[in-house]
Each structure stands twice: as C-alpha cells, then as structure tokens.
SEBA-930451 format. One record per residue: residue in one letter; x, y, z of N, C-alpha, C, O in turn. Coordinates in steps of 0.1 Angstrom, whole numbers, plus 5000, padded with zeros to 4 digits. Layout:
// SEBA-930451
AXYZXYZXYZXYZ...
This chain:
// SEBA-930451
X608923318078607623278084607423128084607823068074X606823068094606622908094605522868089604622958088X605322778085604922738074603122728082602122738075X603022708096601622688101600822858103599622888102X602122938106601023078104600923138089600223228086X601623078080600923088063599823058061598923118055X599922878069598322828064597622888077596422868075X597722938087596923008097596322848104595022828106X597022758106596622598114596822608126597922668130X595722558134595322508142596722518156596622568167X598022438150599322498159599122618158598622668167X599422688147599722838149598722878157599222938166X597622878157596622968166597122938181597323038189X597422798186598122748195598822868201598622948210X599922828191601322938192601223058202601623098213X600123098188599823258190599023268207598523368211X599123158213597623218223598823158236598223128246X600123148237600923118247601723238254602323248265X601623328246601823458254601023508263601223578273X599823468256598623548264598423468272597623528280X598723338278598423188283599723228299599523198311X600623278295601823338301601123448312601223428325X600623508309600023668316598823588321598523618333X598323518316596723398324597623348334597123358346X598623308334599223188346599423258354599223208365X600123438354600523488360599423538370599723528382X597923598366596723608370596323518375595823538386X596423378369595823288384596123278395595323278405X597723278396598423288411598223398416598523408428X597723518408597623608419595723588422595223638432X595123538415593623538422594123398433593823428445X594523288433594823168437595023248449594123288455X596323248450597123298465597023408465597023418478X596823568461596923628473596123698484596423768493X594823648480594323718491594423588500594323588513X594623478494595123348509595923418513595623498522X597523418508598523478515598423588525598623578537X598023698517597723828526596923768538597323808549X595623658537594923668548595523578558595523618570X596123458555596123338562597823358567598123328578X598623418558600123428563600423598572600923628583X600023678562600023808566599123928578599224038582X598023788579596823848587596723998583597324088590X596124018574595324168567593924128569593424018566X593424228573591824228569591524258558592124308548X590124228561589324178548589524328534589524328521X589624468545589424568536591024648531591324728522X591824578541593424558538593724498523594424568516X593324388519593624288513592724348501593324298491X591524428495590724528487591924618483592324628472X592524698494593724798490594724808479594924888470X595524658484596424548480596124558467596924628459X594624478461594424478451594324598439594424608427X594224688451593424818443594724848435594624938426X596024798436597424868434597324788418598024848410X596824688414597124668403596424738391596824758379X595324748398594324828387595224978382595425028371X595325008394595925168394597425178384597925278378X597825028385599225058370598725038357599325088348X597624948354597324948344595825058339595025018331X595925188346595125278339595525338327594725368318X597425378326597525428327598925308313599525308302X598725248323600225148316599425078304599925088293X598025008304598324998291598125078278598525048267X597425178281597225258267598625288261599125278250X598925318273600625378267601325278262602125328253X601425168264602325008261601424998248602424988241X600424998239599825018235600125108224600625068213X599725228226600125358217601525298215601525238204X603025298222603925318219604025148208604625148197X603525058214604224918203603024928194602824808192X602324988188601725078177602725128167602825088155X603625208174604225328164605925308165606825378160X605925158173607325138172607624958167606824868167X609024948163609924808158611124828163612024908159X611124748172613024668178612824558180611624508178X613824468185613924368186613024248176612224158179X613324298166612224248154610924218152610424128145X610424328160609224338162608324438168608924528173X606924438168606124568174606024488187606924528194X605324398191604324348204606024248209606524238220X606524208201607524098207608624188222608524148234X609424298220609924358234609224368242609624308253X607824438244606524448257606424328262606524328275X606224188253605924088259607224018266607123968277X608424018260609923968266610024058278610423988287X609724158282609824268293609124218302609224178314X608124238293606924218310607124078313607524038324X606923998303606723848311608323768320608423668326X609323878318610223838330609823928336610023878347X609224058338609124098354608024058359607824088371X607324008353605523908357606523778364606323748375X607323728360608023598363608623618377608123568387X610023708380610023818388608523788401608523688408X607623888401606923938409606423818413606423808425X605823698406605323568410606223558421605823578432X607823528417608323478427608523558442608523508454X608623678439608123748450607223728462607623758473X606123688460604723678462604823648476604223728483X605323528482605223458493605723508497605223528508X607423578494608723658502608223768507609123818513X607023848508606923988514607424008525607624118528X607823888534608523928548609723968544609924078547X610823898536611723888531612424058526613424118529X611024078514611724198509611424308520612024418520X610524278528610424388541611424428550611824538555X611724318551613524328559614324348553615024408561X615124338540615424378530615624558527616724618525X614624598528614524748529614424768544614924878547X614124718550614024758569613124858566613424978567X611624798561610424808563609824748571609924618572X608624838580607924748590606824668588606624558592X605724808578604924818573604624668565605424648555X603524548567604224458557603124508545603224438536X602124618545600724638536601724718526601924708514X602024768533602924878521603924778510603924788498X604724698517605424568507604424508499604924498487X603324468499602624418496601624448486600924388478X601724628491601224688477602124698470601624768461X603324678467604324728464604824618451604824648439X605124508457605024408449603624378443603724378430X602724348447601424358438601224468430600724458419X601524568435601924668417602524648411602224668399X604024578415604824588401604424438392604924408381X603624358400603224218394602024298384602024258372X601124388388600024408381600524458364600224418353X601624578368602524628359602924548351602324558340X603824488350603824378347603524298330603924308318X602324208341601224158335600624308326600924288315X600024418328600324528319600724538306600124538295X602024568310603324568299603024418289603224408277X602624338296602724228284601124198277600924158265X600124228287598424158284598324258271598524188261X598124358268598024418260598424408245597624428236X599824358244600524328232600424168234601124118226X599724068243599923968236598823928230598823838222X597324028235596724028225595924088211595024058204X596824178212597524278200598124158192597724138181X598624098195599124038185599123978174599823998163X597523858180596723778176595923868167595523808157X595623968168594624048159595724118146595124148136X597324138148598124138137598024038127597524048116X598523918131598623808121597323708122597423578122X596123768125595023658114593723758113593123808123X593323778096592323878089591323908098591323838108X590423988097589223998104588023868099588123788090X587023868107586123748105586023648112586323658124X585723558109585823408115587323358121587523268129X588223428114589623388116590423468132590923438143X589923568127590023648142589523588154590023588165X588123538150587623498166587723398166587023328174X588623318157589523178163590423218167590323168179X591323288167592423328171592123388188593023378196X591023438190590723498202590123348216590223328228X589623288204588423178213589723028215589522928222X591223058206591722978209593023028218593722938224X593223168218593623218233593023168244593723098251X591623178246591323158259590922998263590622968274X591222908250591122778255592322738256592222648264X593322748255594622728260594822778274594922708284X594922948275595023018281594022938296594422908307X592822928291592422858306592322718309591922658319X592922658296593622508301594522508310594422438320X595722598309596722678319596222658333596622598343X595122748331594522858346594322678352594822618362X593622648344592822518354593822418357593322308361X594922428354596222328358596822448370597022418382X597022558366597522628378596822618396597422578405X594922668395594222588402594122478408593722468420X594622338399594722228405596222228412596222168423X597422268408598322268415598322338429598722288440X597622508425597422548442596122428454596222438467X595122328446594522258452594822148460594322118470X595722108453596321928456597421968460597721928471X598122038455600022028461599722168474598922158484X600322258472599822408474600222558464600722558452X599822658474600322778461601422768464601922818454X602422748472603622778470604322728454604822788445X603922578458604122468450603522538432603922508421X602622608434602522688419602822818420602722898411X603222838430604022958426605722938419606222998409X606122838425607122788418607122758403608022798395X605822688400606022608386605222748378605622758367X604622818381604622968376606223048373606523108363X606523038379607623088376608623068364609223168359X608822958360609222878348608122898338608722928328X606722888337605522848327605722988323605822998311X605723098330605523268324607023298319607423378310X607523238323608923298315609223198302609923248292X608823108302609122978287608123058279608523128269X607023038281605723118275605523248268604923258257X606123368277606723478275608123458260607923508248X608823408263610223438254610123358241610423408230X609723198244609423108233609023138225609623148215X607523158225606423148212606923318205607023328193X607223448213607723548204608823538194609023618185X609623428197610423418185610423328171611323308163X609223278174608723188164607723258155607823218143X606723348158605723438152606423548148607123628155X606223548133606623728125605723758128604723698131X605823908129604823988130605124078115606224068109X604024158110603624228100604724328105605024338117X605524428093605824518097605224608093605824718094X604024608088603224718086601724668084601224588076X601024748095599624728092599124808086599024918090X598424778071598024878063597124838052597324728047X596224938047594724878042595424818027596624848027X595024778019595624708006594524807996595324877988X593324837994592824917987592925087988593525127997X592525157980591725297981591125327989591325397998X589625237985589025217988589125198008588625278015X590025078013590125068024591025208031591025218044X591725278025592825408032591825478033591625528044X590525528022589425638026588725558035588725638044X588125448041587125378054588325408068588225448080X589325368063590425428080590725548084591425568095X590425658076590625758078589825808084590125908091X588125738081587425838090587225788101587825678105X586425838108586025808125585625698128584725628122X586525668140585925518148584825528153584725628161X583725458151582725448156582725448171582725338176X582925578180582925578191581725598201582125638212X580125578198579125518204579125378207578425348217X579625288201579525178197580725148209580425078218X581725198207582625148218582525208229583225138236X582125308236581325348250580625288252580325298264X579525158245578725128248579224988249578724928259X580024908239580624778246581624828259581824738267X582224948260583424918272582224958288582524918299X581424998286580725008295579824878303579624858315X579424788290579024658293580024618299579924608311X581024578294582524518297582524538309582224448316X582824648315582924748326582024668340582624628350X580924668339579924608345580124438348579624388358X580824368339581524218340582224248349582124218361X583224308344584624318350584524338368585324278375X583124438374583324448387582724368394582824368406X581924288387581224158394582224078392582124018403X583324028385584023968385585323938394585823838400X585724098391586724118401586224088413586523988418X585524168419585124128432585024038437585624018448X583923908432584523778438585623718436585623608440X586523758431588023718433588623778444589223698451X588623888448588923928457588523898466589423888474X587123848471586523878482585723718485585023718494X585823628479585323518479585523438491584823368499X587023488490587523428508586523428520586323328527X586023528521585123608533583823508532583223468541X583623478519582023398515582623268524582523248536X583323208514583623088521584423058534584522928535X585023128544585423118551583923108562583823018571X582823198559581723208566580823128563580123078573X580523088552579222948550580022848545579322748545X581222818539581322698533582622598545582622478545X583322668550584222648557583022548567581822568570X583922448569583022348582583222408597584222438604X582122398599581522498614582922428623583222308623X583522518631583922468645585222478639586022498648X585922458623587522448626588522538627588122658626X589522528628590322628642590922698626590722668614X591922808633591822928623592822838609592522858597X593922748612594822668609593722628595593622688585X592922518599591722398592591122518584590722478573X591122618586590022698582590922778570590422828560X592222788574593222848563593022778554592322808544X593722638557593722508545592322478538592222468526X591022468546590222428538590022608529590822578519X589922648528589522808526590322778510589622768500X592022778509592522798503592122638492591622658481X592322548496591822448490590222468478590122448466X589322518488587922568481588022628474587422588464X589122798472589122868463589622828453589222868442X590922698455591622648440590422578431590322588419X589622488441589222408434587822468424587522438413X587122568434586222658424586722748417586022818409X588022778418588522858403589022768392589122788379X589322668399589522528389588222488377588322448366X587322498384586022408376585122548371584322528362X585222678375585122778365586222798351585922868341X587022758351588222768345588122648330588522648319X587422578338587622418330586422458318586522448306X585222518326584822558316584822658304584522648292X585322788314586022868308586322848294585822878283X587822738300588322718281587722608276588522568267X586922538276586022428271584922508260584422448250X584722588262584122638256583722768242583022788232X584622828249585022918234584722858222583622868217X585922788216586222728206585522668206584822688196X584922548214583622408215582022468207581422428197X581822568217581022628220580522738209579822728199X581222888218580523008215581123028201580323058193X582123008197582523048184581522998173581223078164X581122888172579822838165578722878169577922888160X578222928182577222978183577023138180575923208180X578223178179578223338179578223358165578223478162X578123288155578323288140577023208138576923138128X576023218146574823138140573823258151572623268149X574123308157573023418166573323538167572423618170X575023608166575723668170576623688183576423668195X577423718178578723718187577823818199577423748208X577423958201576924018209575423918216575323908228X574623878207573923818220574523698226574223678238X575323598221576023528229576423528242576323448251X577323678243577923758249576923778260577423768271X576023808259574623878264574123768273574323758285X573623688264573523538271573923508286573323508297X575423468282576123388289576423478301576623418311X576423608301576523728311575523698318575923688329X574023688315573023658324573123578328573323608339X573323408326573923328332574423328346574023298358X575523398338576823398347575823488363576123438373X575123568363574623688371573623598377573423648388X572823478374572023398379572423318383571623268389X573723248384574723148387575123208402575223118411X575423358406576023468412574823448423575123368432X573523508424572523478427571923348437571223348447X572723238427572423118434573423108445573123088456X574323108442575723098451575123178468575123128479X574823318464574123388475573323328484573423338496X572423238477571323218482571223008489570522938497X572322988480572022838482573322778484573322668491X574522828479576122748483576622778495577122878498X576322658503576522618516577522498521578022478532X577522448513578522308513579622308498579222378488X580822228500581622218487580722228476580622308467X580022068479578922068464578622128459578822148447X577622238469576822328462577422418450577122448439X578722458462579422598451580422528441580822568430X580722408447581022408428580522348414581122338403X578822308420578022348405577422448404576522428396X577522558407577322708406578322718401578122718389X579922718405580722828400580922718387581822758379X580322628383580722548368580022648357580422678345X578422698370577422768356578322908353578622938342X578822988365579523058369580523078354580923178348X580722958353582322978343581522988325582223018315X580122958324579523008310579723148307580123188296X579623248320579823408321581223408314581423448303X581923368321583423378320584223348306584823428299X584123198304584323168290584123278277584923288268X582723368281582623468272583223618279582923728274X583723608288584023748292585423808286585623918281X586623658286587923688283588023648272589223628270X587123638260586923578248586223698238586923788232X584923668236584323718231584123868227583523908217X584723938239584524098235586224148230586224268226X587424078229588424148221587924138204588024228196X587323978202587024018187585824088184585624118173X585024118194584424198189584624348187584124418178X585724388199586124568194587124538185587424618176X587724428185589224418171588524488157589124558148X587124458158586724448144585624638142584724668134X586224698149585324778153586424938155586125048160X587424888151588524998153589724968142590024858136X590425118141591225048130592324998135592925038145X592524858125593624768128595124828131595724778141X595724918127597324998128596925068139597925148140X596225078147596025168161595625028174595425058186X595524898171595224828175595724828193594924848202X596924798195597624848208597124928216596724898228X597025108208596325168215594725148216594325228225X593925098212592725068215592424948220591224918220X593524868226593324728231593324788246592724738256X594424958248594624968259593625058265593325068277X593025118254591925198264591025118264590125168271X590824968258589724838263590124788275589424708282X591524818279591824798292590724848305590024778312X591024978303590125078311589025028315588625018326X588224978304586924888307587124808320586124798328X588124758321588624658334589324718346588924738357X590624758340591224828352590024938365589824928377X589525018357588425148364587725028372588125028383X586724928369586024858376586924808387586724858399X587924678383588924648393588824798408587924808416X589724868405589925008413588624988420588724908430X587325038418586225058421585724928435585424938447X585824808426585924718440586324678455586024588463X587224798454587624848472586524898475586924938486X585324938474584224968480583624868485583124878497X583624748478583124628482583324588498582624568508X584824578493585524538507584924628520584324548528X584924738522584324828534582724768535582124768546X582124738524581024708525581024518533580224488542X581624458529581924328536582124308552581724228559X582924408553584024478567582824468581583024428592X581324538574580724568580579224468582578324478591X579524398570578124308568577724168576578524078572X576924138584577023998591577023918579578023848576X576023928571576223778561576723848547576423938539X577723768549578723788534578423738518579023758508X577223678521576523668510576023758500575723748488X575923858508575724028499576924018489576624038477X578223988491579023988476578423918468578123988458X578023798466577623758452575823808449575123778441X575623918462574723978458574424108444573624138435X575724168451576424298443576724218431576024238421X577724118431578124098421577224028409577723978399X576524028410575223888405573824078397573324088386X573824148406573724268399574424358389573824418380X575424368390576224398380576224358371576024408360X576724198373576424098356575024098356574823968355X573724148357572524148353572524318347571524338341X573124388348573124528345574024488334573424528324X575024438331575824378321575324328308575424358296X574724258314573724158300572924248292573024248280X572024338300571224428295572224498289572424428279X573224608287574224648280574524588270573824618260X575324488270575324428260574624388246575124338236X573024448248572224458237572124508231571524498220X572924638238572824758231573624818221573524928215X575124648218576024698212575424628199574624538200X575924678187575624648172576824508173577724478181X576424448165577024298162577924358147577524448140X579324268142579924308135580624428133580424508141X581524448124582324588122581124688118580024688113X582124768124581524948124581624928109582124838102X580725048105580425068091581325158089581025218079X582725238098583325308094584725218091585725268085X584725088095585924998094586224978084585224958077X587424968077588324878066588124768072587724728083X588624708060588724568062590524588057591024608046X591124578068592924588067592924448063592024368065X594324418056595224348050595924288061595724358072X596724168063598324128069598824218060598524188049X599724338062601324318058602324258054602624158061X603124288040604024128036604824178051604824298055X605824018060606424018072607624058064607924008053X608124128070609924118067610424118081611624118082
C-alpha cells in the first residue's frame, strides 16, 4: 500500500478519482460530438438522434447491477473493481475511437442502414462506460471510512473528473471533436489502466465489531432509498435531455439568423463545447470549494435540494431569455450549481445508507435512477419533432429539476439507522 492512501492525502483522493475521470472523458465526447456528428455529418433527425441515444441507457439497466453484484462477490487480477475498470475503459477507449468511423464500420459489414451502426456503436460505448462507472465508483467508497472522508473522496471525483470534462469541451471548442476524439482516446485508456494499479483495494469488506455484524444484517433502509433514487431520477431526465436535445435550441435561437447549413454546423457545435465547457468549470469548482463545507454545515440533502432548484431556474431562464452566446452562457454557468451537486453529492449520500460489502450492487441499482430516466427522454425528442419553438425543452426540463428539488426533501440526511459503520479491511 502507498504510503498517500495510509495517510488518505490529498494525491491519493486524486488517484482514486482518475478512473472515474476516465469514464467522465469518455461521457463528454459522447455529449460533445454526437448528436453534432449524427446531425451535422450523418444528417439524422432530431427524433433519430433521441433513438441513438436511447441505446446506451438500455445497456446499462441491466449492465450495471450485474457489473456490480458480480465485482461484489468476486477477486482476480488482484482485485474486486480493478478487471471491470481495465475492461471497460479499453472498450470505452475502443468505441471513442469509433465514433466518427460509422461510415467506415458500415461498409465494413455492408450495412446500409447508417442509424442502425450508430446504435450499435453507441451501445457498445454506453456498455462500456457501464462496465467501468460503476466500479470506479465503488471503489472510492472501498478505501476511505464513512463520514467526512467519504464525501471527500466523492466531491474530489468530481473536481478532477470535471476539470477533465472542461478541458475535453475546450478541445471539441477551439480545435474540433475530432481533435478530442483523438486525445480521448489516449486520456481513457492511461486513466483506466494507471491509477488501478497503484490503489489496493480491501480484500474484504467487513464490520470490525459485534455490534457492527448485528446493524448489517438487518434491513436496508429501503424507503429512504426509493425516495433519493426517485429524486435522482427526476435530475437525471432534465439533465439528459438537454444533452441530447440542446442542438435543436441552439440551432433555432442562438445560431445567427441567415447562416447556411455549413456556419450553422460549426457555430452549433462550437456553442455546445463552449456551454458544456462553462457548466463543467463549475461543475468541478465546486464540490470540494464549495458544497462539501456547506453540506457539513446545513446538510448534505438540502444542499442537494438547493442547488437542484437552481439548476431548474437557471433551465427556465434559458427558455425564456438565451438568445445570443452571452446570454446562454451565464445561464448554463448557474446551470452548472445543479450539476456540481448532481454527480457529487448523491453517491455519498446512498454510500452511507447501504451496507458497505454489497456496495457494487447498490451502486448499480443507483444506476437505474439514471439509466430509466435517460431511456425515457426519447419522448422528448417526438415532442421537439413537432414543436415550432424549441424552447419547450428547457421547459420540460427546468420542471423536472423543480419536481426534483421538492424530492429531495424528502430524503433523511445521514446514515440509515440500520447502517454499520464498516471498517477498511487489512489489504493484502
């Protein structure tokens, strides 16, 4: 064991949050480029390109409980979460590079169909990312205690992790996404393979008292978790959806009146890098900065709460008032207070709320919370298909994160009263 995850410092939290930072890079370039690609290279419509998407949600219903359950109850390659993450993050590495090629692998198989390639590869990218999101943040909740230590370990995932995103962003803005599709390709595979062989993992998660073996034995407080995955749930489809569908917004009000389909690609794709960029920045600026000190002075759950309403009023404005660059990207800045706590704040909160040696599998049915939403977002699309003003998406979506927030109140702050407080395992 090295000597920075003994003392649990500042690198090691690092360390620990580049796997998960791996599967974030991988996620940018697919929010970054592809519904550009699909729209601007592949010409899919708007409810085409909803489909596409629908293919990743649908591997991970299913993929991560199971990825989950199984690096739970299994050790190879000297480790529980270490093979999932070496797996997936070369076939996440893999599918990146794919991405652009869908003509490529079309002719390849002497396929015509290019929607069908395209779900095809966008599933096995979703898969993927799957196989690895799951256990790299399984991991983090292996090697550091419950408490304050945990939701450093979580709040310094996602400030790395979206230091990443917002360098990926700027690369698809200034250079192009090709150009980060490339340097993705290298970042998920170094990120992936590196940092798992530097972190022991516990080979056994297990309570250290009596006392803690009788609190794991009994029931997970499972009101308590219906009721954060359903909050969650409600994020996740306002969220997803303007990822998907943002194109459509800004091709129609923000795009400068009169330019030809060409100008209208370029500025289009440019707009989306740069406002996923400056959501992003805040994103990870703030965890750690921010909500980690404030969720330990009001609670982690209304924080959560908070910043969701925010985020749903930020959604709102966008609808109603982002008309030019400017506008939308001091919106999507407020935009990014939602966010910062979306991909942060609710793992330590269910980590602490389930027992630790089942961790995998209840990271993956917190999946669900996300994937089911994702899926559901192809409604959106039909609804777009048909709407003159496309400002109705951050209509939808600006309700949901207001139905969200409200949820959120509803969850108890701290561990279930049925939790242990588990131990690290000595590593061998």
């Amino acid at each position: 064991m090295l000597d920075m995850q003994r003392r649990l410092s500042n690198p090691f939290y690092a360390l620990t949050s580049l796997p998960a930072t791996a599967m974030g890079f991988a996620l940018c370039i697919q929010i970054s480029a592809l519904s550009w690609l699909l729209s601007t290279k592949y010409h899919l419509d708007i409810h085409e390109i909803g489909i596409v998407w629908a293919a990743g949600p649908l591997a991970g219903i299913l993929g991560q409980v199971i990825i989950g359950f199984i690096s739970d109850k299994t050790w190879f390659w000297g480790g529980r979460r270490r093979p999932f993450i070496l797996i997936g993050g070369t076939l996440a590495a893999l599918s990146v590079f794919l991405l652009p090629r869908i003509e490529m692998v079309a002719d390849l198989f002497g396929v015509t169909n290019l929607l069908v390639i395209a779900v095809i590869v966008a599933l096995t990218l979703d898969l993927s990312i799957n196989i690895s999101f799951n256990p790299t943040r399984s991991i983090i909740a292996d090697v550091t205690p419950e408490g304050d230590a945990r939701t450093r370990g979580y709040t310094w995932m996602q400030t790395i992790s979206g230091f990443w995103g917002v360098t990926a962003y700027l690369i698809g803005a200034y250079i192009d996404n090709y150009a980060l599709i490339s340097v993705g390709v290298v970042i998920v595979l170094l990120f992936s393979i590196v940092p798992v062989f530097l972190i022991k993992e516990p080979r056994e998660l297990a309570p250290e008292t009596r006392e803690d073996v009788a609190a794991t034995s009994t029931t997970t407080d499972w009101p308590q978790l219906w009721k954060l995955w359903t909050a969650h749930a409600f994020s996740w489809f306002g969220v997803q959806a303007m990822f998907v569908y943002i194109i459509s917004f800004i091709q129609q009000h923000v795009v400068a009146p009169g330019a030809t389909v060409a100008e209208s690609a370029a500025q289009s794709g440019h707009l989306i890098a740069i406002s996923f960029a400056i959501m992003n920045v805040v994103g990870f600026v703030l965890p750690a900065l921010v909500l980690a000190p404030l969720g330990a002075r009001i609670g982690r759950v209304r924080t959560q709460a908070a910043c969701i309403g925010i985020m749903a009023v930020a959604y709102f404005g966008i609808a109603l008032f982002a008309r030019s660059p400017a506008s939308l990207y001091v919106l999507m800045a407020v935009v990014g207070i939602g966010w910062a706590a979306v991909v942060s704040l609710p793992f330590a909160i269910m980590s602490e709320k389930v027992d630790k040696r089942r961790m995998g599998y209840f990271m993956g049915l917190f999946n669900l919370s996300v994937v089911l939403p994702q899926l559901a977002t192809t409604v959106v699309g039909y609804v777009l298909k048909d709407a003159a003003d496309k400002s109705v998406l951050f209509l939808i979506c600006g309700g949901c994160l207001a139905v969200s927030s409200v949820l959120w109140l509803l969850v108890k702050d701290g561990a279930s009263v049925h939790q242990a407080k588990p131990a690290l395992a000595t590593v061998h």
